[in-house]
MMTF fields as JSON, N, C-alpha, C and O atoms, coordinates in Angstrom:
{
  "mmtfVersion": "1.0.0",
  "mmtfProducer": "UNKNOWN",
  "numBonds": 419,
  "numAtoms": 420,
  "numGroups": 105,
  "numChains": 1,
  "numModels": 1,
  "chainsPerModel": [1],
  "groupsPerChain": [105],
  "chainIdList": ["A"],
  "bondAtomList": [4, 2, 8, 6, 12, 10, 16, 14, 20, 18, 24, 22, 28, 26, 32, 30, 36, 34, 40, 38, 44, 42, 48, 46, 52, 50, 56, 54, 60, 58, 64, 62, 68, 66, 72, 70, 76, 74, 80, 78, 84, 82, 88, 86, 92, 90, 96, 94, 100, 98, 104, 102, 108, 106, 112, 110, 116, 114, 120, 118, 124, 122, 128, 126, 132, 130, 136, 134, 140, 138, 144, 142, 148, 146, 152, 150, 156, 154, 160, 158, 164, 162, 168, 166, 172, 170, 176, 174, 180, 178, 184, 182, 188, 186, 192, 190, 196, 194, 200, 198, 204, 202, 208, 206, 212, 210, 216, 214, 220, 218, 224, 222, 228, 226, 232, 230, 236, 234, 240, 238, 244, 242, 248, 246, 252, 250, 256, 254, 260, 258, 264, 262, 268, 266, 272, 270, 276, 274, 280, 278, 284, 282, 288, 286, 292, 290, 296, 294, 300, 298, 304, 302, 308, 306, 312, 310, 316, 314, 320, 318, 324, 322, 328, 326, 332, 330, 336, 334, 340, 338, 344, 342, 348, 346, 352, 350, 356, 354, 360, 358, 364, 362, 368, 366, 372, 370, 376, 374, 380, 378, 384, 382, 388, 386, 392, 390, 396, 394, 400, 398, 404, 402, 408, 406, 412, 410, 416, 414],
  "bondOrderList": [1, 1, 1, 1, 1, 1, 1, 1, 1, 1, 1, 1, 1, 1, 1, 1, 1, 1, 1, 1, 1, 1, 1, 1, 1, 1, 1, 1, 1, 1, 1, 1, 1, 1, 1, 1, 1, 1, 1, 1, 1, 1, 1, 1, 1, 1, 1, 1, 1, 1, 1, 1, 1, 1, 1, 1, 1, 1, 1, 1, 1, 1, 1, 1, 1, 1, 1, 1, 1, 1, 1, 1, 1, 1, 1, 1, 1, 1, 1, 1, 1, 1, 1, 1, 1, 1, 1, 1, 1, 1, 1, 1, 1, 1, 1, 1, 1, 1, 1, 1, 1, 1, 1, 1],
  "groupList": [{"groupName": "UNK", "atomNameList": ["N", "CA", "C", "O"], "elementList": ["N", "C", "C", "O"], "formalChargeList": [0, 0, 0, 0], "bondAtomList": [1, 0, 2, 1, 3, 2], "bondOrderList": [1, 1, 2], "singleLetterCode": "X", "chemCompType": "L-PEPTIDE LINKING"}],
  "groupTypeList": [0, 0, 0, 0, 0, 0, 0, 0, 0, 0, 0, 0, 0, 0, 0, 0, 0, 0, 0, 0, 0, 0, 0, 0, 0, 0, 0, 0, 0, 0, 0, 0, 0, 0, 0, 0, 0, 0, 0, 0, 0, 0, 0, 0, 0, 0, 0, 0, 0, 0, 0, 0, 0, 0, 0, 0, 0, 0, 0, 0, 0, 0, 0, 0, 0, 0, 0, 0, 0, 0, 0, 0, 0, 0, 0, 0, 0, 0, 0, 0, 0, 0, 0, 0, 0, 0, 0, 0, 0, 0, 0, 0, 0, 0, 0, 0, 0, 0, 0, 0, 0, 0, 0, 0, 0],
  "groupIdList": [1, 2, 3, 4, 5, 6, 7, 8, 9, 10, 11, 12, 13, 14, 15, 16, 17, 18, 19, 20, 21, 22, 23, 24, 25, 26, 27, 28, 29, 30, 31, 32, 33, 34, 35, 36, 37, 38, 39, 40, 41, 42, 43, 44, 45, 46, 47, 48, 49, 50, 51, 52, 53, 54, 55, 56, 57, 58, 59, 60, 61, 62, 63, 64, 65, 66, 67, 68, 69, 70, 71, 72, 73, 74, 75, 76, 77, 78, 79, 80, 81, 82, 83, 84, 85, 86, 87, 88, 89, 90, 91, 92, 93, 94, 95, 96, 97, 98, 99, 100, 101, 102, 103, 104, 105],
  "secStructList": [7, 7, 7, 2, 2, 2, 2, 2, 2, 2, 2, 0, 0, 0, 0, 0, 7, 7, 1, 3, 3, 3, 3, 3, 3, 7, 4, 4, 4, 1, 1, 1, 7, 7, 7, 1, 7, 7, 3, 3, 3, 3, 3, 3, 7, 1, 1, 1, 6, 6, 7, 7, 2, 2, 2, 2, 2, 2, 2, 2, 2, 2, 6, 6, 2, 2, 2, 2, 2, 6, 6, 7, 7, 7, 3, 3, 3, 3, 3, 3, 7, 2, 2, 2, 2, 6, 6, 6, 6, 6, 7, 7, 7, 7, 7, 7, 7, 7, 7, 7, 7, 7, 6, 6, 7],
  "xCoordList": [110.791, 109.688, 109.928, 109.976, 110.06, 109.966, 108.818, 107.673, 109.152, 108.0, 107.466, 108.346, 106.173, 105.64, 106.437, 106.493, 107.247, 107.775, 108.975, 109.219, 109.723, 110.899, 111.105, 112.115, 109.599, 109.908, 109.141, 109.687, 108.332, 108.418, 109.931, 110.415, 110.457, 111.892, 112.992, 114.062, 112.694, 113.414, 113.081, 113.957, 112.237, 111.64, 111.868, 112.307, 111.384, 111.794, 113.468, 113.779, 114.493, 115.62, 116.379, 117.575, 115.453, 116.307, 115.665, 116.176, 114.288, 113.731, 113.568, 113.583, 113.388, 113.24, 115.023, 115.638, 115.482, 116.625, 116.107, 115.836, 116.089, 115.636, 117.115, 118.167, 116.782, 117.776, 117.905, 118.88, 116.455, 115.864, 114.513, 113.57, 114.349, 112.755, 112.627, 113.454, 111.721, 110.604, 109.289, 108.623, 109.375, 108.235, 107.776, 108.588, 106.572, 105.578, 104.671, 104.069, 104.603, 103.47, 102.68, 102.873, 101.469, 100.335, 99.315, 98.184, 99.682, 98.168, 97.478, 96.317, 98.522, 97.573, 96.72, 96.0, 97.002, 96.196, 94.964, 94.555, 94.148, 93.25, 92.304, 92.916, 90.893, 90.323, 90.648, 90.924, 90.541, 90.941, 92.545, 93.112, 93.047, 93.916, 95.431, 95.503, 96.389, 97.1, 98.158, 98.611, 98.235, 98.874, 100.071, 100.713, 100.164, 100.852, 100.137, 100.409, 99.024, 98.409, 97.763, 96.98, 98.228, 98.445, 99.772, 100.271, 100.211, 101.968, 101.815, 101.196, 102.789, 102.787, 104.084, 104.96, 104.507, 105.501, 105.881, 105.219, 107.211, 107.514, 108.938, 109.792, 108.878, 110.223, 110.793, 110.16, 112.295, 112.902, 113.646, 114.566, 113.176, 113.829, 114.501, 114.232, 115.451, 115.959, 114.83, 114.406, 114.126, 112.984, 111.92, 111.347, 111.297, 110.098, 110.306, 109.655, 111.846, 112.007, 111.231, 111.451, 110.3, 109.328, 108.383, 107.89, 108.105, 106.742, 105.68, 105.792, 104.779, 103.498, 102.855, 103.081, 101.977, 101.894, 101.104, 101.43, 99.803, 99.451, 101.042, 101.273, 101.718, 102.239, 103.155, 103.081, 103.878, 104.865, 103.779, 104.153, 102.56, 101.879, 101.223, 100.771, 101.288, 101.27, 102.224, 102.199, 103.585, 105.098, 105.225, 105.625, 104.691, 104.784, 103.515, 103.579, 102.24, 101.309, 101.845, 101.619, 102.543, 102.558, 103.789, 103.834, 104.817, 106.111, 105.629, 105.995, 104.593, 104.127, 102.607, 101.687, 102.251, 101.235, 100.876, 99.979, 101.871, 102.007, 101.804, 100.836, 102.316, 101.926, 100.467, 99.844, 100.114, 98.607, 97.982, 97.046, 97.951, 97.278, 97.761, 96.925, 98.797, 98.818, 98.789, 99.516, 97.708, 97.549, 97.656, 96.819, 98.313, 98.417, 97.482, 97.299, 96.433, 95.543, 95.123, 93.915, 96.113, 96.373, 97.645, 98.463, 98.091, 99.466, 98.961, 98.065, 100.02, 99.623, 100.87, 101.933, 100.703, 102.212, 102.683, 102.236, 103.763, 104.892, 105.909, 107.023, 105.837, 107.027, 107.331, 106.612, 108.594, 109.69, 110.617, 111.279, 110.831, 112.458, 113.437, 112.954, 114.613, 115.471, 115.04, 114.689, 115.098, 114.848, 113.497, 113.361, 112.386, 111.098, 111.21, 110.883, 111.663, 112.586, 112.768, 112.293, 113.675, 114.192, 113.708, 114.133, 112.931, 112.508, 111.076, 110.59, 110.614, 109.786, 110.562, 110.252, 111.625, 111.806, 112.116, 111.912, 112.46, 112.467, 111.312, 111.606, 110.251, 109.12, 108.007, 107.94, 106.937, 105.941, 104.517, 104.52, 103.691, 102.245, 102.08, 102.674, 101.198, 100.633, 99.564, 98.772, 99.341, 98.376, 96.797, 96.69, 96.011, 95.131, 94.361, 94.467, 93.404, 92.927, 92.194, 91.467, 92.242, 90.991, 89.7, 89.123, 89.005, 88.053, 86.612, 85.421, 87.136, 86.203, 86.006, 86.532, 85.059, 84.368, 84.904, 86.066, 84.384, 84.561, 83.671, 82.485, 83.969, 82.895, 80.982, 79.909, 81.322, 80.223, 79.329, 78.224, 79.959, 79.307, 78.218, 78.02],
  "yCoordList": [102.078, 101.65, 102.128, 103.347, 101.46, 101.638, 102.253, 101.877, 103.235, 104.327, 103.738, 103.111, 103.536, 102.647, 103.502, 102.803, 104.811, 105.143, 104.296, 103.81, 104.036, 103.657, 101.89, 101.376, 101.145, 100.266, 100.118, 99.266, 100.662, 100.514, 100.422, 99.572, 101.988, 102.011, 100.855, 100.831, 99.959, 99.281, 98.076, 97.557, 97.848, 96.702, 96.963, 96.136, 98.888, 98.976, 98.662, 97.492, 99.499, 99.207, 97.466, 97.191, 96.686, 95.306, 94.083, 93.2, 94.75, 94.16, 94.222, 93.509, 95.921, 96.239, 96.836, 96.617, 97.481, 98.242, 99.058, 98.745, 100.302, 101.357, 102.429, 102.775, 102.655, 104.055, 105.085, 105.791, 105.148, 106.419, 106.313, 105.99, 106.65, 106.413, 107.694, 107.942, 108.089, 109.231, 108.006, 107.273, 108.303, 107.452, 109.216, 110.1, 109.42, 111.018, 110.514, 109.445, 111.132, 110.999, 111.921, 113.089, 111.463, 112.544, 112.369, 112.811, 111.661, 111.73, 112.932, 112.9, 114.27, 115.018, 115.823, 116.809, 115.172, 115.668, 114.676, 114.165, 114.294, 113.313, 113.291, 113.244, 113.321, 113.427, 112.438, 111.243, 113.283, 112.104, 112.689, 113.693, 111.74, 112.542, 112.196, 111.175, 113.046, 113.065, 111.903, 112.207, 110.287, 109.505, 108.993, 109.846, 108.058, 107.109, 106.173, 104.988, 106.592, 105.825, 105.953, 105.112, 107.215, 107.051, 107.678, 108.615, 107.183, 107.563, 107.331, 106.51, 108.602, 108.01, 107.547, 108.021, 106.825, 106.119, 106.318, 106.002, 106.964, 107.252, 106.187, 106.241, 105.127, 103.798, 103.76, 103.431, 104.201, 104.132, 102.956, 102.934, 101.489, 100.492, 100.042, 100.823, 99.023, 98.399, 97.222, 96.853, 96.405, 95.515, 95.31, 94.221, 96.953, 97.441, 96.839, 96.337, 97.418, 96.799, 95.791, 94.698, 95.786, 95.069, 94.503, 93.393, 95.23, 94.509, 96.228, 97.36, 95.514, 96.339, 97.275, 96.75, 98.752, 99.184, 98.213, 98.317, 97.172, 96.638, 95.682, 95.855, 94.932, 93.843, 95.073, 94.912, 96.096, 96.867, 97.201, 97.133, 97.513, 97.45, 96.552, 96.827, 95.324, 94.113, 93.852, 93.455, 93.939, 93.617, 94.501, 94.132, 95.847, 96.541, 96.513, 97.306, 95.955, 95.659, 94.588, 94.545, 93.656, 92.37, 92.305, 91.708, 93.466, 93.574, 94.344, 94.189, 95.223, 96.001, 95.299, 96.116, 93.978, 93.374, 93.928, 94.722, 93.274, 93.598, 94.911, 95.249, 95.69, 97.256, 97.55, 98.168, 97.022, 97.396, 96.979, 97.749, 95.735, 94.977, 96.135, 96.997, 96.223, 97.206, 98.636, 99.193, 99.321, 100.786, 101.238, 102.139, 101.293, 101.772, 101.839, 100.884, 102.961, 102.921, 103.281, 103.16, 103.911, 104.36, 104.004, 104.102, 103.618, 103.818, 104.458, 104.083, 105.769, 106.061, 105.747, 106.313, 104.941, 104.054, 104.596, 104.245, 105.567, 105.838, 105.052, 105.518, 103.567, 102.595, 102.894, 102.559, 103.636, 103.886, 103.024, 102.592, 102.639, 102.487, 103.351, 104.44, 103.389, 104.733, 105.456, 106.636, 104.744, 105.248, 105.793, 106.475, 105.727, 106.021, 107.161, 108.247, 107.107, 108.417, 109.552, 110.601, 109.294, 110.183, 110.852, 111.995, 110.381, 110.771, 111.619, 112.565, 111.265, 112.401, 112.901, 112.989, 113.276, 114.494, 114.246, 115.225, 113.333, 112.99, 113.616, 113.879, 113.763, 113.91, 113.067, 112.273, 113.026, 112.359, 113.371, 114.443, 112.964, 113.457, 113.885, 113.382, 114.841, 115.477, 114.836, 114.477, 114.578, 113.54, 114.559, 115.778, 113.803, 114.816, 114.963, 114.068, 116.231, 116.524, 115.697, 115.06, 115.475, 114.546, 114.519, 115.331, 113.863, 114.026, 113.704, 113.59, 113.635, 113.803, 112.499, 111.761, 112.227, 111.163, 110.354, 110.581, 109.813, 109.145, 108.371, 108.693, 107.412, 106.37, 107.111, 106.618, 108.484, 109.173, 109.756, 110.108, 109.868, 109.754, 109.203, 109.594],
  "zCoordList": [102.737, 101.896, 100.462, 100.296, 99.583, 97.776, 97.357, 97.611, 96.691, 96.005, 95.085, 94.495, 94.47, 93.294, 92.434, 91.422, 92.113, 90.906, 90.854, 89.75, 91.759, 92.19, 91.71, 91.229, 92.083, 91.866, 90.075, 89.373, 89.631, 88.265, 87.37, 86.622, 87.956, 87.446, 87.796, 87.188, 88.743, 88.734, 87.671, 86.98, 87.648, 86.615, 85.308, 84.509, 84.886, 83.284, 83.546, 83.321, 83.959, 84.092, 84.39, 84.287, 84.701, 84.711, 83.214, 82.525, 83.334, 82.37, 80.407, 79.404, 80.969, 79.246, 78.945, 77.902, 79.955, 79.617, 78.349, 77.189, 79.121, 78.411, 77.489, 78.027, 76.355, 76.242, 76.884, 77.144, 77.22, 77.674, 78.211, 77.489, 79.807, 79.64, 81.084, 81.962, 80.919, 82.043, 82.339, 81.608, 84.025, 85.006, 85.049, 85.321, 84.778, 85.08, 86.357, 86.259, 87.298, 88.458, 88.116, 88.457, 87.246, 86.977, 87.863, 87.659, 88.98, 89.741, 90.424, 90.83, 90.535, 90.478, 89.588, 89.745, 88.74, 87.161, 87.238, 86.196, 88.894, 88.253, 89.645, 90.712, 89.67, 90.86, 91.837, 91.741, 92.869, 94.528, 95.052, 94.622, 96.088, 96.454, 95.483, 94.798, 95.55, 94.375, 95.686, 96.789, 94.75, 95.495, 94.181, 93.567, 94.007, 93.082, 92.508, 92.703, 91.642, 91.004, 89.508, 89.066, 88.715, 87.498, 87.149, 87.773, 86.274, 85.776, 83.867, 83.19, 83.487, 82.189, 81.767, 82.49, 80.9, 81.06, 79.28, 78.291, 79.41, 78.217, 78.35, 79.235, 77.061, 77.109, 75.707, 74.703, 75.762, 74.666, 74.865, 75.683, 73.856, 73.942, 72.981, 72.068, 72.455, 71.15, 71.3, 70.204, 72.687, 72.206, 71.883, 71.837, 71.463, 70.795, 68.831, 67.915, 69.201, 67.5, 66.942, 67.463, 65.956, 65.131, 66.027, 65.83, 67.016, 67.736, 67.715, 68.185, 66.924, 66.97, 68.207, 69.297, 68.318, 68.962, 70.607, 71.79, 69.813, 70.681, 71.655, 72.852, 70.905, 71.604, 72.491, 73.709, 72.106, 73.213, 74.794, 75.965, 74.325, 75.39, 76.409, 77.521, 75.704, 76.548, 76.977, 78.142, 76.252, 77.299, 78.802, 79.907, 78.311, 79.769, 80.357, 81.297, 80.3, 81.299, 81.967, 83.176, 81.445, 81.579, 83.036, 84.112, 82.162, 83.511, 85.237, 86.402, 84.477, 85.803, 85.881, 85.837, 85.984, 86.499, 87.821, 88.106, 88.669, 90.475, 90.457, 91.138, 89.972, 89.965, 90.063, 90.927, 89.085, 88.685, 89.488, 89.705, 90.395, 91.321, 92.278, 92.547, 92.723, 93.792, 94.078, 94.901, 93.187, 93.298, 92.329, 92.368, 91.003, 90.091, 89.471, 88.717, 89.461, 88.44, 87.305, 87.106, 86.062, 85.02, 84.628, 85.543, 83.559, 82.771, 81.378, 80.621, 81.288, 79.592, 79.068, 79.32, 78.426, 78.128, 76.242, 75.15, 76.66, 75.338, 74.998, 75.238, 74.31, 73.765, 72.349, 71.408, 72.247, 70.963, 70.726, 71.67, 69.555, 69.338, 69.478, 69.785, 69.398, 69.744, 68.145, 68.119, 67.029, 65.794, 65.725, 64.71, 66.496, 66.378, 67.247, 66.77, 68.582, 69.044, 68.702, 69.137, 67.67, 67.562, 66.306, 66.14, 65.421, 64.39, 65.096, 64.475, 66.141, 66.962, 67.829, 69.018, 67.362, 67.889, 69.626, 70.343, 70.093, 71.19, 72.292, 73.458, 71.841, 72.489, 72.519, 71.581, 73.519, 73.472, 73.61, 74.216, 73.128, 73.303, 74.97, 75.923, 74.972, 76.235, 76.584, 75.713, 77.889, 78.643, 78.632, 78.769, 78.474, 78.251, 79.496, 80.334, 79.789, 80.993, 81.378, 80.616, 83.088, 83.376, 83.226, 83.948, 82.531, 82.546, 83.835, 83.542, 85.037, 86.351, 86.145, 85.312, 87.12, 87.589, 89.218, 89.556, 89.772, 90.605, 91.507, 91.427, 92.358, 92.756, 92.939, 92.589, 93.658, 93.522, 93.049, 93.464, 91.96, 91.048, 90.271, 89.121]
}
C-alpha cells in the first residue's frame, strides 16, 4: 500500500521536478489521531519562475487534487525558485501551533 507521503512525492517528482523539496508529516502537530493528513510541503522548482505566490499554489493544489479528496487535510505549501532559495537561506518558515478545534467542538 502507498503512503499518502510517498505518493505526493511521487507526483512532485514526475510533475513539478523539484531541485529540492521536503514532504513534513505534521499531523501530529494537530488535534485527532496523528495520521497523514496535514503535511507541509517545502518545493524548490525552475517552474515557479515568474508565476506569482497565488498561481505556484494553485499548480500544487491542482497536482495533489486526489490527495486532498483522499485524506489530506492541510497543505502548508513552501514554492521557491532555486534563486528565491537560496537567497533565504535555504530555509522555510516554521508551521505554526495548532490552534485546537475539532468536530466537537
Amino acid at each position: 500500500m502507498t503512503t499518502m507521503h510517498e505518493r505526493i512525492n511521487d507526483k512532485l517528482l514526475a510533475q513539478i521536478q523539484p531541485v529540492h523539496h521536503e514532504i513534513i508529516n505534521e499531523s501530529h502537530m494537530h488535534s485527532g489521531p496523528a495520521t497523514e493528513s496535514h503535511f507541509k510541503l517545502i518545493v524548490v522548482a525552475e517552474c515557479f519562475d515568474g508565476l506569482n505566490a497565488v498561481k505556484r499554489h494553485q499548480k500544487l493544489y491542482g497536482l495533489l487534487a486526489e490527495e486532498l479528496r483522499d485524506g489530506v487535510h492541510a497543505l502548508a505549501l513552501h514554492p521557491y525558485t532555486p534563486a528565491e532559495w537560496a537567497m533565504n537561506q535555504q530555509s522555510a518558515p516554521a508551521s505554526p501551533n495548532c490552534r485546537g478545534g475539532s468536530q466537537a467542538d
